[in-house]
Structure formats: structure tokens, C-alpha cells
C-alpha positions as CSV (number, residue, x, y, z in Angstrom):
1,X,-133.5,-115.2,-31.7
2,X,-134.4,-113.2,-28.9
3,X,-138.0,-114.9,-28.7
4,X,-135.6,-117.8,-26.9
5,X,-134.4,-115.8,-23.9
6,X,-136.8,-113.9,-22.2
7,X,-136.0,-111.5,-19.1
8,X,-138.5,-111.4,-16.6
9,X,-139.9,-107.9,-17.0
10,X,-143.6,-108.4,-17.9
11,X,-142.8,-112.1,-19.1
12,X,-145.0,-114.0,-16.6
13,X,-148.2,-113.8,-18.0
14,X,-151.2,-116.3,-18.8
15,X,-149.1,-118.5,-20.4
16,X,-147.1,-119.2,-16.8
17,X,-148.1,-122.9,-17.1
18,X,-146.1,-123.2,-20.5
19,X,-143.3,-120.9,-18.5
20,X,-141.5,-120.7,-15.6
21,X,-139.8,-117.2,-14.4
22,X,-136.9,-117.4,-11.9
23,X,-135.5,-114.4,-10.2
24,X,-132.0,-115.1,-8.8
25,X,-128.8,-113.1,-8.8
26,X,-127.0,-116.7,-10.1
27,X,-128.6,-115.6,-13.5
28,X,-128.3,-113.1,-16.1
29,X,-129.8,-110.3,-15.4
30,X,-131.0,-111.7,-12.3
31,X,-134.4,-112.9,-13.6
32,X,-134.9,-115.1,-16.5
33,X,-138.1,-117.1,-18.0
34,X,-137.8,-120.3,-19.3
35,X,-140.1,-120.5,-22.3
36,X,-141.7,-124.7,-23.4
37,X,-144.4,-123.5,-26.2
38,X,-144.8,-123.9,-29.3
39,X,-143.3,-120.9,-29.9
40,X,-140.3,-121.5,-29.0
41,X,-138.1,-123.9,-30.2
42,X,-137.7,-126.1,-26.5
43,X,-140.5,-128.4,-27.2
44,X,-137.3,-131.4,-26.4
45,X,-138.9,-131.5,-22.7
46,X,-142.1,-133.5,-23.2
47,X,-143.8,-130.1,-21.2
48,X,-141.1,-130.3,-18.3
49,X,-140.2,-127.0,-17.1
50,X,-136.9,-126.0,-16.2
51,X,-136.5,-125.6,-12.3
52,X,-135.0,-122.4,-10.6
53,X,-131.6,-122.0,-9.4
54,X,-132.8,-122.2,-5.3
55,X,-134.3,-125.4,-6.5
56,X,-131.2,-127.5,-8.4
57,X,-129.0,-126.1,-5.7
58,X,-125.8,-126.2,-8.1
59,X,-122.3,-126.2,-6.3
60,X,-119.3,-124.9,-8.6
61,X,-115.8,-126.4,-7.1
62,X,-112.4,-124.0,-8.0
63,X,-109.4,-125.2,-8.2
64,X,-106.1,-125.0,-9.5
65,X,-102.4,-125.8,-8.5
66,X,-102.4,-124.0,-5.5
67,X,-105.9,-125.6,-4.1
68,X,-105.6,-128.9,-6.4
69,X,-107.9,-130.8,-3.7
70,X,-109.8,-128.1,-1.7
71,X,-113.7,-128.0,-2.1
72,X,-113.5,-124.3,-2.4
73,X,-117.1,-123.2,-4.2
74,X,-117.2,-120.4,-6.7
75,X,-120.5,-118.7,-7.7
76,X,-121.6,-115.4,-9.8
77,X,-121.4,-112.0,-8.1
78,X,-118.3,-109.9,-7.3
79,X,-117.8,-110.7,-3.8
80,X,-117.9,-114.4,-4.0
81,X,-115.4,-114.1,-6.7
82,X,-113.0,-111.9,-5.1
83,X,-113.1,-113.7,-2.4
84,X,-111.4,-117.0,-4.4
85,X,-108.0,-117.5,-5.5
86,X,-109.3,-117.3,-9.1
87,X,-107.0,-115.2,-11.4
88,X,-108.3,-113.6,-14.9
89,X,-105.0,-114.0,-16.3
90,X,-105.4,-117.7,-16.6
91,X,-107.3,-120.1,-19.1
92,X,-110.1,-121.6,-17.3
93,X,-112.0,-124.8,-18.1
94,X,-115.0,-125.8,-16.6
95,X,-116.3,-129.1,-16.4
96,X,-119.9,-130.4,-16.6
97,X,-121.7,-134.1,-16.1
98,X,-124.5,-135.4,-17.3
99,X,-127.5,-137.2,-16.6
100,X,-127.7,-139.4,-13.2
101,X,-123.9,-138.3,-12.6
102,X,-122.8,-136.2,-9.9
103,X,-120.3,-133.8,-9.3
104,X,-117.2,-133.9,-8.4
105,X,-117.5,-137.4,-10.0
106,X,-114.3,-139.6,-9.8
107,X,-113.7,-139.0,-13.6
108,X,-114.0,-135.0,-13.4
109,X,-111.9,-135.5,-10.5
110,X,-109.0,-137.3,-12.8
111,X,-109.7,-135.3,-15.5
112,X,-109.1,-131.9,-13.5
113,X,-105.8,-133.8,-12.3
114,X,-104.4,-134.0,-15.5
115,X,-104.9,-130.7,-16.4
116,X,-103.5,-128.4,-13.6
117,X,-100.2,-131.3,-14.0
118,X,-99.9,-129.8,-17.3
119,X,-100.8,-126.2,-17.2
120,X,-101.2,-123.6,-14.9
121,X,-105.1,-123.2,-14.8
122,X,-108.4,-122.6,-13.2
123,X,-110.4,-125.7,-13.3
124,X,-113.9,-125.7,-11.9
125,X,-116.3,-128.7,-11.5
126,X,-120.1,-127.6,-12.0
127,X,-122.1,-130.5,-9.9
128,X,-126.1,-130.5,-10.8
129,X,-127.0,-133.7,-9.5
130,X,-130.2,-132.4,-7.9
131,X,-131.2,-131.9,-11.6
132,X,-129.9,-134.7,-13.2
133,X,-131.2,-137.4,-11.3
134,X,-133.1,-140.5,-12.4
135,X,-135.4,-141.6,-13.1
136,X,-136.9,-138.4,-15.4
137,X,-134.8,-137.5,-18.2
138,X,-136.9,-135.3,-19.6
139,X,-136.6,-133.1,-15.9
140,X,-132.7,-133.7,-16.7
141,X,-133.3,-131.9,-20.1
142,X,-135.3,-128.8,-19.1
143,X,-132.7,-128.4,-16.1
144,X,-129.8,-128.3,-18.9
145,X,-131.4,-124.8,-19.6
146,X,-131.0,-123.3,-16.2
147,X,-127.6,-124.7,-15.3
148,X,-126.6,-123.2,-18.6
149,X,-127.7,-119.7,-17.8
150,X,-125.9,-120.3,-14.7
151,X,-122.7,-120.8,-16.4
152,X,-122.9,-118.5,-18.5
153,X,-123.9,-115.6,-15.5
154,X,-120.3,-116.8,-13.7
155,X,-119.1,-116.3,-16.8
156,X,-119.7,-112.5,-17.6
157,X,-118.9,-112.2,-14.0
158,X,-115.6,-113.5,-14.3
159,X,-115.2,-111.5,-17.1
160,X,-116.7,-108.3,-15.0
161,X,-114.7,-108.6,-12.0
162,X,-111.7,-111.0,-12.8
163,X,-110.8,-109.8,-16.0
164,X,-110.9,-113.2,-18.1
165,X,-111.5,-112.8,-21.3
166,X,-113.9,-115.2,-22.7
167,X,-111.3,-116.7,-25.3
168,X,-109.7,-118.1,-22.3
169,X,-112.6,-120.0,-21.2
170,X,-112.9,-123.8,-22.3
171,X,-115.9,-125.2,-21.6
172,X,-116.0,-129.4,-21.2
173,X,-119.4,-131.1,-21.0
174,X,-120.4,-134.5,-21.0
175,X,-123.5,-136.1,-22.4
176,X,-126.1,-133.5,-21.1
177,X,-123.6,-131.7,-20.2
178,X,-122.4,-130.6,-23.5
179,X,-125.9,-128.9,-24.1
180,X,-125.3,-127.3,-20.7
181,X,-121.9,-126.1,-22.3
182,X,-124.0,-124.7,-25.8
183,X,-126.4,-122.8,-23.7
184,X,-123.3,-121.3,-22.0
185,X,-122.2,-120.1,-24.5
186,X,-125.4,-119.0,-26.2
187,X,-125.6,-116.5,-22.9
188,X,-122.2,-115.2,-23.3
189,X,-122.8,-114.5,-26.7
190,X,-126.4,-112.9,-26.2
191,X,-125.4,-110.8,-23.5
192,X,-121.8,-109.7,-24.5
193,X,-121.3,-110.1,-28.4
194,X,-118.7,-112.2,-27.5
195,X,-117.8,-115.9,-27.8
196,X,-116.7,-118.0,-25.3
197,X,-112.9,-119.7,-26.8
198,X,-113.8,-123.3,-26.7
199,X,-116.7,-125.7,-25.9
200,X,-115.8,-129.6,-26.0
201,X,-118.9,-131.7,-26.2
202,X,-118.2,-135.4,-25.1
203,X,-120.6,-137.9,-26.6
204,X,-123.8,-135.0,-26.3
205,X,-127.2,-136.8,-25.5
206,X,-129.0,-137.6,-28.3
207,X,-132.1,-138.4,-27.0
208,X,-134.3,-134.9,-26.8
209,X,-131.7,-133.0,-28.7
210,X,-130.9,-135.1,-32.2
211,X,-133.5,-133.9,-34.3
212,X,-134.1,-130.4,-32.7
213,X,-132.7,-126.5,-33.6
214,X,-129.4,-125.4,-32.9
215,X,-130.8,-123.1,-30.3
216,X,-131.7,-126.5,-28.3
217,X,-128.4,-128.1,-28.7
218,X,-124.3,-127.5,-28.4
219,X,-123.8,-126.1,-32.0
220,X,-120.7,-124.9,-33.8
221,X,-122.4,-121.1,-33.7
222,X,-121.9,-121.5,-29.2
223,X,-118.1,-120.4,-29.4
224,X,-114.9,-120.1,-31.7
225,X,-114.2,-123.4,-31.6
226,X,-116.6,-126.4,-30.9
227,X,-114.9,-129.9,-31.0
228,X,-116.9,-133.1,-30.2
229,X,-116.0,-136.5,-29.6
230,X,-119.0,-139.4,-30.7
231,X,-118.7,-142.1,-28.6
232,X,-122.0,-143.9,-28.7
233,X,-123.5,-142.3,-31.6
234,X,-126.4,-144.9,-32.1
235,X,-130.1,-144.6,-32.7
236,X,-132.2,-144.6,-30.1
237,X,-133.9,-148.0,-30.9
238,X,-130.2,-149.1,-30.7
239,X,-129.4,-147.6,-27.1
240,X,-127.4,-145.0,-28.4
241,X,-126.7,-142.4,-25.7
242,X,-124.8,-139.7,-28.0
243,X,-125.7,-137.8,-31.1
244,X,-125.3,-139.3,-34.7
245,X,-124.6,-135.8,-36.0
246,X,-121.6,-133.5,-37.0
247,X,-122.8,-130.5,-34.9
248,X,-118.9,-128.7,-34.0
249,X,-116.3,-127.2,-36.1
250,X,-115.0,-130.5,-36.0
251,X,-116.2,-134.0,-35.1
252,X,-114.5,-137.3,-33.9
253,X,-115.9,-140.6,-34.5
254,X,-113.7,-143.3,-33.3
255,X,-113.9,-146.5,-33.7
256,X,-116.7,-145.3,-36.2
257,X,-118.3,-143.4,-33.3
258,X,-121.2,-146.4,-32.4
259,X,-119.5,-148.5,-30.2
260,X,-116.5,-148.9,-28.7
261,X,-114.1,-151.6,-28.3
262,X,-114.1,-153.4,-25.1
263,X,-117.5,-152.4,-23.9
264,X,-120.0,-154.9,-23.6
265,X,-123.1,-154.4,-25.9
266,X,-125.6,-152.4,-24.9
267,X,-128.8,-152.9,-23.9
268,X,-131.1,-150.6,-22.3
269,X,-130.3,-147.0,-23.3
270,X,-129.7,-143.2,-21.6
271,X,-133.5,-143.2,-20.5
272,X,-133.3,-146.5,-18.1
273,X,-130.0,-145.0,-16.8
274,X,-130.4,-145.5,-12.8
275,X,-126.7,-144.5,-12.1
276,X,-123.8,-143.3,-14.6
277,X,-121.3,-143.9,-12.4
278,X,-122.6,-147.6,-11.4
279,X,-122.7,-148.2,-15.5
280,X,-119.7,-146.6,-16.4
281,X,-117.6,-149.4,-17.9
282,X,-121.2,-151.3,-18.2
283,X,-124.2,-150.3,-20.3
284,X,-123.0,-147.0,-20.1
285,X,-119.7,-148.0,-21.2
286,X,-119.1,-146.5,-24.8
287,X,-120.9,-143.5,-23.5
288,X,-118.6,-142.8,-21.2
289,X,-115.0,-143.8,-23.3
290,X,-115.1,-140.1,-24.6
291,X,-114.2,-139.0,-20.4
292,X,-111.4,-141.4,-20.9
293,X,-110.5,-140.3,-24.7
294,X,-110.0,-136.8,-23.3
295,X,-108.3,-137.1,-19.8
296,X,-106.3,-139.5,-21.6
297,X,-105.5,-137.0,-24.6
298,X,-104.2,-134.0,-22.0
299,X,-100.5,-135.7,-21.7
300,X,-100.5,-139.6,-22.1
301,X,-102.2,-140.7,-25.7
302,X,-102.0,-138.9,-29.0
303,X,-105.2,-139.9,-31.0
304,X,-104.4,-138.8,-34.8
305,X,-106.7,-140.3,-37.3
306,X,-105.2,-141.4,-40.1
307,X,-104.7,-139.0,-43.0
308,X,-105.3,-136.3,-41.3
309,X,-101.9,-135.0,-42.2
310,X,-99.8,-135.1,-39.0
311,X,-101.3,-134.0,-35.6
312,X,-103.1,-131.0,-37.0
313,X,-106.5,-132.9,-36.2
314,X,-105.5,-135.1,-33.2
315,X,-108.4,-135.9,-31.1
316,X,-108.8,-134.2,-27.7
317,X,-107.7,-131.8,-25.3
318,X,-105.1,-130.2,-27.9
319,X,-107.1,-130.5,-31.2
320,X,-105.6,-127.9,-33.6
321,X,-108.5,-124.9,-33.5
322,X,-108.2,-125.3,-37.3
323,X,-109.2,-128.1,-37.5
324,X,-112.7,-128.9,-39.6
325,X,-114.6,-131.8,-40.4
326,X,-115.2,-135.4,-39.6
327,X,-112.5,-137.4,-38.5
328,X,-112.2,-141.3,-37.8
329,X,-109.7,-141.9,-35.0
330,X,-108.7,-145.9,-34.4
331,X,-108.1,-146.4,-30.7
332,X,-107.5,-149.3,-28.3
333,X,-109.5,-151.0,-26.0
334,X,-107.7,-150.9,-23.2
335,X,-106.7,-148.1,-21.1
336,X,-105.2,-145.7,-21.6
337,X,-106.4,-146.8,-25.3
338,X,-103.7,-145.6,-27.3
């Protein structure tokens, strides 16, 4: 596994055109190379190399119930911790958008509403628009890589310094986002030997990530417990944004996953995407139900499929850590689509 993450000592050789090293203390280690070869499995870019952190110039906004609408900016390193409000003894969730969105989006914004009305938490918002914008996916995907090392750096820092332990942390991604979230969590667990408690992937991109290795994509192995929630699991050829496959401890497909109800049909898919937030109820619209499914789930909708035995496998932000398996949730199509 260890041919996948590479710290820069002696790293950057001949094969720097296939490779791209960056040395910045908003990384593990401080110094990381970012591998596309054939060796490797991260051939998903189509050659794009991830860029560095002084590049994508990634803002991470704290809150919690105390600050619930202060851009107060949280980043790896002792100091810049200390020198926010955020306390160890809380569970955390961070939040991450996906392609052509941008941070703090309305719906991260709601979403991180919802949850410091019902628990007492650090929420931070992890904006990466400089990497995720149109038109080049394929940029958007190599850029997953660093953002996730970035996370996952903040992490062990918060960890270091803040004493969180990494079951607390919950870690919420959307579309590319939830790849962001699996690398994450692959960093925590490669440099620690521990896993992070939670990633929830909603609606992962399919597109560059379907067909590849777990080590490319959110996987069940990237933290105790991995829920996901399909949205617009379609093929490509159909405009699918999301994965087709079961990839977390448990997986939600409602409305069958494909398409949801409400939304207009689709017609031009995640790679013509000028602006999520302009498509949002749109093309992009059963993409983006799965925001909605879990802001939704935190304190106004209970989404239990049927047969699943009570609420031991309701869908969302309080889906039973036991849970396992595919599930087939019937919802609405009309806010708040319960």
C-alpha cells in the first residue's frame, strides 16, 4: 500500500512529469508526492496532476454554537488551532463539496445549521473551489487527492494538540467530496493506525472513480463506519453523476437510487457541469437530493426503508453504526421529502 503515498524524501526523481511533490506544512509530514503512473493505482486523472496546497488555496470555516455564523478559518499546525475555539472534547463533522461548488455553499450552510440546533459540535466547512472548478473535471479529480491529505493533516493535528479522538470525527462529502472524505481517512489511518469514526459519502462521483481500486475511492476500509446515500446512481451514457456501487458498510438507494422524484430528467451529465449551485434543483437535481436527504434526516424526516426492522437502518445523519447492507428507502418529492 505504501507505493500510494510517497513522502518527499528522494521521491522527485526522473519520473517528476508523472509526479508532482509538494512541500507544505498543511500536509503530512509536510511534504508529499502525488504519484499518476502506471504504477500506481491513480491512473482516474487522464495524466492530470494534483496541484499543491499554495495553489488550491483551501479555506477551512469553524464553527459551532458559540460562533454559529462567524467565518472563523481553521488550518493544521498547533498555533492556528489553539488559537480557535475548537474543543477536543466534542464530535466534529466536517463538511466537503464537490465539483463546480464552492464553499460555504448555501446547502453546507443549512446543513451546518441543523446540526449545531441539535448537538453541541464543531462543524467545519472545507471550501476548494479553486480546485473544483469547471470546466476540467479531471483537474477536479487529481485535486480530490491533495485536499484529502489536507484533511487528513488537520486531522492528526487536532488529534496532536486538541485531544480529539478520531472516533469523534464525522466526515460528510459530497459527490467529489466523498472521495475527498476516503482519502481523509486513508491519511489518518496510514499515519496513526487509527480510523477516523465516520465518513458519509453523498451521491460519490462516479465518473473517474466507478471502475477504479479502493485506494482511488471512499471505501468501507477509510473508517469504522462508512454510510452512503445513491442519489443518481446512473451510467454515465445515462448522465449519472453518483456511483452505481455498494462501496460503505451500508448503502442507501432511494427511490431505487437512479433518479429522483420531482427532478426533471437529466440530460447532460457531471462533466458539462458549468455550476452546481446554478443546477441544483435542475440537471443536477437528483445529484444533489442526497444534501437534502441528510440535512433533512438530522431532526425533521425519519427515512426507514421498509423491512428494515424498525429504525435500526434509517437513512442519514443517525443511521445505526450497525447497520449493513443495501437498503431501499421510499421518499417524497417534495421538501422536506418525508
Amino acid at each position: 500500500m505504501n507505493h500510494h503515498f510517497m513522502d518527499c524524501d528522494g521521491n522527485d526523481d526522473i519520473w517528476g512529469i508523472l509526479r508532482r511533490c509538494c512541500n507544505s506544512d498543511l500536509l503530512p509530514k509536510g511534504c508529499q508526492c502525488f504519484d499518476i503512473s502506471d504504477t500506481t493505482d491513480f491512473t482516474n486523472s487522464m495524466f492530470h496532476k494534483p496541484e499543491c496546497p499554495e495553489t488550491l488555496d483551501i479555506n477551512m470555516y469553524y464553527y459551532d454554537r458559540n460562533h454559529p455564523g462567524t467565518s472563523l478559518t481553521i488550518k493544521a499546525g498547533s498555533q492556528n488551532i489553539l488559537s480557535t475555539p475548537f474543543n477536543g472534547q466534542r464530535k466534529t463533522v466536517v463538511v466537503a463539496h464537490g465539483f463546480t461548488d464552492f464553499g460555504p455553499a448555501p446547502w453546507m450552510l443549512a446543513m451546518k445549521d441543523e446540526l449545531l440546533a441539535t448537538e453541541d459540535l464543531n462543524v467545519i466547512l472545507v471550501d476548494w473551489q479553486n480546485g473544483a472548478k469547471a470546466p476540467n473535471y479531471y483537474q477536479a479529480v487529481a485535486n480530490t487527492r491533495t485536499v484529502g491529505a489536507m484533511i487528513g493533516r488537520l486531522l492528526e493535528d487536532l488529534n496532536a494538540h486538541a485531544g480529539a479522538e478520531f472516533e469523534t470525527f464525522h466526515l460528510v462529502g459530497h459527490s467529489l467530496g466523498s472521495h475527498i472524505m476516503g482519502y481523509a481517512g486513508k491519511e489518518v489511518y496510514r499515519l496513526t493506525n487509527e480510523k477516523v469514526g465516520r465518513i458519509t459519502g453523498l451521491d460519490p462521483a462516479g465518473p473517474a472513480f466507478e471502475s477504479y481500486s479502493h485506494y482511488v475511492r471512499l471505501d468501507a476500509l477509510d473508517a469504522n463506519f462508512v454510510d452512503v446515500i445513491h442519489t443518481d446512481a446512473e451510467s454515465l451514457i445515462s448522465s449519472g453523476f453518483g456511483t452505481r456501487y455498494s462501496i460503505g458498510h451500508v448503502d442507501f438507494y432511494p427511490n431505487g437510487g437512479q433518479h429522483q422524484p420531482g427532478c426533471p430528467e437529466e440530460t447532460l451529465g457531471i462533466l458539462s457541469m458549468l455550476s452546481f449551485e446554478d443546477e441544483y434543483s435542475t440537471g443536477a437535481c437528483s445529484h444533489s437530493r442526497a444534501l437534502d436527504f441528510l440535512t433533512n434526516s438530522i431532526s425533521k424526516c425519519r427515512y426507514d426503508p421498509p423491512g428494515a426492522g424498525g429504525n435500526i437502518c434509517t437513512m442519514g445523519y443517525h443511521t445505526d453504526s450497525a447497520c449493513r447492507g443495501d437498503f431501499y428507502p421510499t421518499t417524497t418529492g417534495e421538501q422536506p421529502f418525508c
